[in-house]
Structures are given as structure tokens and as C-alpha cells.
Backbone as CSV, one residue per row, in Angstrom:
resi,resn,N_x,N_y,N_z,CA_x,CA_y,CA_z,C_x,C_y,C_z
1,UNK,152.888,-179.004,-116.440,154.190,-178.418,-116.690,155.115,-178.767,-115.527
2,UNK,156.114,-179.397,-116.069,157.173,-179.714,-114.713,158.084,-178.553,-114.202
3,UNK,158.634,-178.807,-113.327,159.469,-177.742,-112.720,160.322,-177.347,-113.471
4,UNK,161.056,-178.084,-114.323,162.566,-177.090,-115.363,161.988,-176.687,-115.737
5,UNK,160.667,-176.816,-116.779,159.800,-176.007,-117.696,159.403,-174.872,-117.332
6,UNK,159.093,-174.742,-116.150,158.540,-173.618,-115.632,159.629,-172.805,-115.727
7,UNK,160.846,-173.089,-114.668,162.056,-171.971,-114.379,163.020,-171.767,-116.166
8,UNK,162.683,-172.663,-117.140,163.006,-172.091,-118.245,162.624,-171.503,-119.182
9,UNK,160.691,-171.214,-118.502,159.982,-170.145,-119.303,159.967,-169.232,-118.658
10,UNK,160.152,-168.936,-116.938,160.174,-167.711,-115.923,161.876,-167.101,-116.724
11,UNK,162.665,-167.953,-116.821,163.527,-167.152,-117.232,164.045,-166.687,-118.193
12,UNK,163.146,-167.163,-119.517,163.087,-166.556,-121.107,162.539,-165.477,-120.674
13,UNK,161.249,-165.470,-120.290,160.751,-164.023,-119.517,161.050,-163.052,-119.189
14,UNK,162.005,-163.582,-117.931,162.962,-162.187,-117.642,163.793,-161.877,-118.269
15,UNK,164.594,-162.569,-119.222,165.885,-162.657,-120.337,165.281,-161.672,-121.356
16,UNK,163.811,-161.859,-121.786,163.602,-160.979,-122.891,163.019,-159.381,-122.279
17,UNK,162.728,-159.344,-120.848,162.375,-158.136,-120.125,163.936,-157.550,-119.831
18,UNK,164.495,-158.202,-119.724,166.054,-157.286,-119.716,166.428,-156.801,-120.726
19,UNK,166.614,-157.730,-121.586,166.730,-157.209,-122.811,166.054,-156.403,-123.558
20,UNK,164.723,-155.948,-123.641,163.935,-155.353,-123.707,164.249,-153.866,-123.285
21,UNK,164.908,-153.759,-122.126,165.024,-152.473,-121.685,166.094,-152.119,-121.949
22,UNK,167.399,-153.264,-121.731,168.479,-152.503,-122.676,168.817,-152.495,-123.938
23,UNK,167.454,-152.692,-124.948,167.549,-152.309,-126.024,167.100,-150.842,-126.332
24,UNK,166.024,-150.658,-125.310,165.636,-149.017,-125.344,166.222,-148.098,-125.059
25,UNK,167.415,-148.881,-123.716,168.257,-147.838,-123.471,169.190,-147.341,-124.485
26,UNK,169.609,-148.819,-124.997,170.794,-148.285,-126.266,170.704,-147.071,-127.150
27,UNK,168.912,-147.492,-127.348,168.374,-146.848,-128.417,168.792,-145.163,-128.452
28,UNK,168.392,-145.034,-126.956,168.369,-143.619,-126.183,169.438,-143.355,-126.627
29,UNK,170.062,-144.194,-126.061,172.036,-143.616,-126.020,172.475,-143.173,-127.838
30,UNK,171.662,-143.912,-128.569,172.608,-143.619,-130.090,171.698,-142.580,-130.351
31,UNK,170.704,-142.237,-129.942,170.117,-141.052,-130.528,170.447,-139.605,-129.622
32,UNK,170.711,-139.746,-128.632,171.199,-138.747,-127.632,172.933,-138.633,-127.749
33,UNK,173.645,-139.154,-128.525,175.128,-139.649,-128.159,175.579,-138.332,-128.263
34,UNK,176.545,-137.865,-127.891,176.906,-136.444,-128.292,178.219,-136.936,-129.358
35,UNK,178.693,-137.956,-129.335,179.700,-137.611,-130.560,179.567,-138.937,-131.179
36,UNK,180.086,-139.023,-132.028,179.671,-140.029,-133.379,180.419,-141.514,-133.187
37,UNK,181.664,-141.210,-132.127,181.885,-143.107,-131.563,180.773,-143.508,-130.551
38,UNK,180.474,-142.547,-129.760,178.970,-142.819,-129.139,178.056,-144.148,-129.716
39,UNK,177.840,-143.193,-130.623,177.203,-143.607,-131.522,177.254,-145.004,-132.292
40,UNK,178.261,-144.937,-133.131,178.901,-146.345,-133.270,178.828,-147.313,-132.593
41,UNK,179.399,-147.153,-131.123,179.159,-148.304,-129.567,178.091,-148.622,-129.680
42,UNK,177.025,-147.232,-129.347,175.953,-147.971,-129.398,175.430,-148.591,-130.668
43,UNK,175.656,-148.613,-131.864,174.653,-149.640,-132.848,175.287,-151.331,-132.415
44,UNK,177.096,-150.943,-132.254,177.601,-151.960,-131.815,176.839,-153.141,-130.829
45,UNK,176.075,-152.237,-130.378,176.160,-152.756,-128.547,174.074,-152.957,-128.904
46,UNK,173.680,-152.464,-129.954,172.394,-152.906,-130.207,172.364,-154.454,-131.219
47,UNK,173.751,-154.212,-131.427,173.444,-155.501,-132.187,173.564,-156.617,-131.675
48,UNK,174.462,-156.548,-130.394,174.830,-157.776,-129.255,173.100,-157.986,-128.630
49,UNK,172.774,-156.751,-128.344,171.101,-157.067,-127.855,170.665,-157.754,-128.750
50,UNK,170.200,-157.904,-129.843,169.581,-158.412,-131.005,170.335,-159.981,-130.944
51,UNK,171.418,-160.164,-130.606,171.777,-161.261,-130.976,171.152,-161.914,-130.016
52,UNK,171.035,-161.261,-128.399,170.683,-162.092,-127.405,168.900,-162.241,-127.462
53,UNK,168.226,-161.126,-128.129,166.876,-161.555,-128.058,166.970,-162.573,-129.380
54,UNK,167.304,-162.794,-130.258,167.001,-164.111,-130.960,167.605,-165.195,-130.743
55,UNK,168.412,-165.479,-129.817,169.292,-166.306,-128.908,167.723,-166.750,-127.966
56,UNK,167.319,-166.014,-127.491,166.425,-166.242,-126.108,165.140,-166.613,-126.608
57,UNK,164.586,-165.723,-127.777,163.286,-166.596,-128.882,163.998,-167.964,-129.184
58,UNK,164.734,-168.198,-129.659,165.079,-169.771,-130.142,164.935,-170.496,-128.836
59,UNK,165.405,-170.195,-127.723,165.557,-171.101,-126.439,163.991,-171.386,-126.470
60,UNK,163.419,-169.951,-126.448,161.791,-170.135,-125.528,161.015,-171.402,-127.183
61,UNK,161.026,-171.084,-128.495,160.774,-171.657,-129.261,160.824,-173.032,-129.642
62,UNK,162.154,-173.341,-129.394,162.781,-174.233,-129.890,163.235,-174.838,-131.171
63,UNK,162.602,-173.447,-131.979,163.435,-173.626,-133.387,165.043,-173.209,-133.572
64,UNK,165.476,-174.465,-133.867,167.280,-173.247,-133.773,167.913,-172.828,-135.167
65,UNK,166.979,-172.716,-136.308,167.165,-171.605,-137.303,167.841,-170.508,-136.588
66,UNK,167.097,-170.022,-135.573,167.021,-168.747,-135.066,168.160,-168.507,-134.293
67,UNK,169.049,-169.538,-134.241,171.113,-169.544,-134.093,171.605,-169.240,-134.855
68,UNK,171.198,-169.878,-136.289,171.682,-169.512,-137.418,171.791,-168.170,-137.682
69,UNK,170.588,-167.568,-137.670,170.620,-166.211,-137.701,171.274,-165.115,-136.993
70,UNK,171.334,-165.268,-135.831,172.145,-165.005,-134.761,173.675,-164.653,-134.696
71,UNK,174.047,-165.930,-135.958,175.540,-165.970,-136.343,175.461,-164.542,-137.340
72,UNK,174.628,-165.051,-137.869,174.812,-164.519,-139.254,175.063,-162.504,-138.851
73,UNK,173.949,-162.603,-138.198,173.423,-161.258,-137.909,174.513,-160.569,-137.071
74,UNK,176.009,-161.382,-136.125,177.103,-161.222,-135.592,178.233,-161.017,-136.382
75,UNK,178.251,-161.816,-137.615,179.057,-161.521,-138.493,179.197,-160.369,-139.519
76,UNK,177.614,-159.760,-139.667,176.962,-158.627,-140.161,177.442,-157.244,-139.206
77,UNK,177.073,-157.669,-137.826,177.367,-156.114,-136.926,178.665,-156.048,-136.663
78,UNK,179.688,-157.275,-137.162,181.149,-156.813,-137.107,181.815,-156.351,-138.246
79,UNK,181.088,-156.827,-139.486,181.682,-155.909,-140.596,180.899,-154.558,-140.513
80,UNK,179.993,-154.245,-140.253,179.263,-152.458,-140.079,180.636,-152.103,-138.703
81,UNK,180.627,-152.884,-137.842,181.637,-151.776,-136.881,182.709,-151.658,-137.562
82,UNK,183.129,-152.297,-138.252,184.785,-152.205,-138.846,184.360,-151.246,-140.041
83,UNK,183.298,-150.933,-140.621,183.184,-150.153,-141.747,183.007,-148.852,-141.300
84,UNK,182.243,-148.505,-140.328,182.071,-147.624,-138.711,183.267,-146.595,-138.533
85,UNK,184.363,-147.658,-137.863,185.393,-147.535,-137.355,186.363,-146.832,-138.687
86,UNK,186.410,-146.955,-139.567,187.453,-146.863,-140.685,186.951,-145.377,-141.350
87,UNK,185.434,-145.110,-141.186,184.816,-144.008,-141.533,185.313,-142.880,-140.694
88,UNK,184.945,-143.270,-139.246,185.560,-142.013,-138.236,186.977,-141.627,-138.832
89,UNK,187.528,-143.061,-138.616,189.372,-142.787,-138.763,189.665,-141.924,-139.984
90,UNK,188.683,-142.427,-141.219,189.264,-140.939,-142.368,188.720,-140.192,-141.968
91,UNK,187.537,-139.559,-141.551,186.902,-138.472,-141.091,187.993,-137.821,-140.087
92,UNK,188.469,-138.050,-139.246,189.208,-137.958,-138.153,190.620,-137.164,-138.849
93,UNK,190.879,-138.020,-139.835,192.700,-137.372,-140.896,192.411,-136.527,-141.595
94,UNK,191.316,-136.548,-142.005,190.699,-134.993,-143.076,190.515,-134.216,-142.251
95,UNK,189.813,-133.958,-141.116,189.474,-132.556,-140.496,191.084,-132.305,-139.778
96,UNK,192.280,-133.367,-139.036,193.575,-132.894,-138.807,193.903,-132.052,-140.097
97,UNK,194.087,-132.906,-141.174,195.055,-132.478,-142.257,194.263,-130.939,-142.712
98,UNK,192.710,-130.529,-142.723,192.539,-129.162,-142.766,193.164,-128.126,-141.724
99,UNK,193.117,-128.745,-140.808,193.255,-127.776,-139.809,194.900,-127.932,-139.324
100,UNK,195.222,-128.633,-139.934,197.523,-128.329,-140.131,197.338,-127.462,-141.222
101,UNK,196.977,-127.688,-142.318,196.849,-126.372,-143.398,196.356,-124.999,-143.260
102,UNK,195.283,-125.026,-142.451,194.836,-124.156,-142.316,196.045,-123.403,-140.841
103,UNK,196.639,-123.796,-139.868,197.476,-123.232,-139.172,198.983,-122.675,-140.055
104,UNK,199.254,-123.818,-140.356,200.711,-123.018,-141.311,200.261,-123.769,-143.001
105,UNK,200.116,-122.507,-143.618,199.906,-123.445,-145.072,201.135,-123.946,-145.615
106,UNK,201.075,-124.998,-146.072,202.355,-125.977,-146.781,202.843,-127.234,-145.589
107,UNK,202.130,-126.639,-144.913,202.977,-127.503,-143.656,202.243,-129.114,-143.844
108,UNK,201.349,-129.063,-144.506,200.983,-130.472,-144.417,201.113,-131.300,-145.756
109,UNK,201.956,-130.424,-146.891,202.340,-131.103,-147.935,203.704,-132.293,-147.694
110,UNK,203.906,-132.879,-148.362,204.952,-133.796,-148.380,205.886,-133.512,-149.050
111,UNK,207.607,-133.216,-148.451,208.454,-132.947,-149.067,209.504,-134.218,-149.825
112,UNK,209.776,-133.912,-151.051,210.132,-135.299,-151.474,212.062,-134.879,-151.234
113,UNK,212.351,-135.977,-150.592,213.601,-136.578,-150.627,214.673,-136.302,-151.689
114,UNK,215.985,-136.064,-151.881,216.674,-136.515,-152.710,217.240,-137.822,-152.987
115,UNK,217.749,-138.417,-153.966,217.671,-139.605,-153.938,218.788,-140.194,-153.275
116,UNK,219.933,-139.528,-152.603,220.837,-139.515,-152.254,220.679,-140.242,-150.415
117,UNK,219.679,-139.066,-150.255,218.744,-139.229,-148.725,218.377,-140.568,-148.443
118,UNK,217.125,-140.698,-149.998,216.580,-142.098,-149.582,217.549,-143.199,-149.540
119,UNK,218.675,-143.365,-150.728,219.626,-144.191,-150.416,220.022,-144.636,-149.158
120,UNK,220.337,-143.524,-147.962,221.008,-143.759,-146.801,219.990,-144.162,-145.840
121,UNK,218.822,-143.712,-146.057,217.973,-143.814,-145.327,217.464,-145.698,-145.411
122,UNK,217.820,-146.004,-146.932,217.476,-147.497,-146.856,218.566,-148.104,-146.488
123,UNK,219.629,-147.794,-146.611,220.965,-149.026,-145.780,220.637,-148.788,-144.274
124,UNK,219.827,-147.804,-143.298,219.950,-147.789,-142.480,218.904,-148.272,-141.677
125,UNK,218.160,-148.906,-143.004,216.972,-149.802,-142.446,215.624,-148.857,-142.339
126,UNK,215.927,-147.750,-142.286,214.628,-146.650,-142.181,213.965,-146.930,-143.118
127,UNK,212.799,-146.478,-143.149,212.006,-146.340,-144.688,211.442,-144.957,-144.680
């Protein structure tokens, strides 16, 4: 075994021992999170691990399927965060909009305009 060989299997090694631990940590973190973007970050932030341990199997392997996947599996943990993200955000307008109702009731209905209003309101560029 020549010398690059060596320092590029000593350092798949340590690449997958790092990773290794901050995948456990993540783990910790989404199961301990106290609130639910916590949470989110971390699956976020488990999936960047995942990308880098099959990033670091392909290096040590040398099959590069295992890029392919990699992509794939990146393009996957960005549509779950954006599906994530959009969940909190209605979750987030439903518990406001109870709790404006529940402080003054009516206050969070929508009052409609006369048409007179909206007229002026559109020459003046408002919407």
C-alpha cells in the first residue's frame, strides 16, 4: 500500500468517525429538541450527515453510484424541509388567529370594503 492510499483510508476513517458522532448527536438533538423548528434543523442537519457518510463510502469504495444517491437523497431533504417549514408556518397562523379570537371575538374576521373604498384604494396603487 503506498502512501496516498494509506492517508486516504486513515482519512475515510476519521471522516466516517466524525460523522458517526455527529449523527448521534443530531439524533439526540431531534429527540430532546424542546420545540418543533428544533426539530426540523435537526432532520435538516441529519440529512447533510447522510449525505456526507455516503459521499465518504463512495470515496473509501469507489463506486460512484453512491453520488448519485447523494444527489438524490439532497434533493429529497430539501423538499421535506420546505414541506417542514410550510407546516410550522400554518401551524404557527392557526394557533395566532385562535388566540386574536379568542382575546377580542370578531377581531380576526375580515371586514369587507365598500366598493367605493376599493375604487380609491386601486387608483392609489394600494391593494
Amino acid at each position: 500500500m503506498t502512501l496516498p492510499d494509506q492517508i486516504l483510508s486513515s482519512a475515510t476513517v476519521f471522516a466516517l468517525a466524525l460523522l458517526s458522532l455527529a449523527l448521534l448527536v443530531t439524533v439526540w438533538r431531534i429527540v430532546r429538541g424542546p420545540t418543533l423548528p428544533d426539530r426540523v434543523l435537526g432532520l435538516d442537519m441529519l440529512v447533510a450527515i447522510a449525505i456526507g457518510l455516503i459521499a465518504v463510502v463512495a470515496i473509501r469504495t469507489g463506486f460512484n453510484l453512491y453520488i448519485d444517491i447523494a444527489i438524490a437523497l439532497g434533493l429529497v431533504g430539501f423538499l421535506a424541509t420546505v414541506a417542514f417549514a410550510r407546516f410550522i408556518l400554518a401551524r404557527g397562523l392557526s394557533s395566532e388567529k385562535v388566540s386574536v379570537e379568542q382575546a377580542a371575538p370578531g377581531a380576526g374576521k375580515r371586514v369587507r370594503s365598500s366598493p367605493a373604498k376599493v375604487a380609491r384604494r386601486k387608483r392609489k396603487g394600494a391593494r
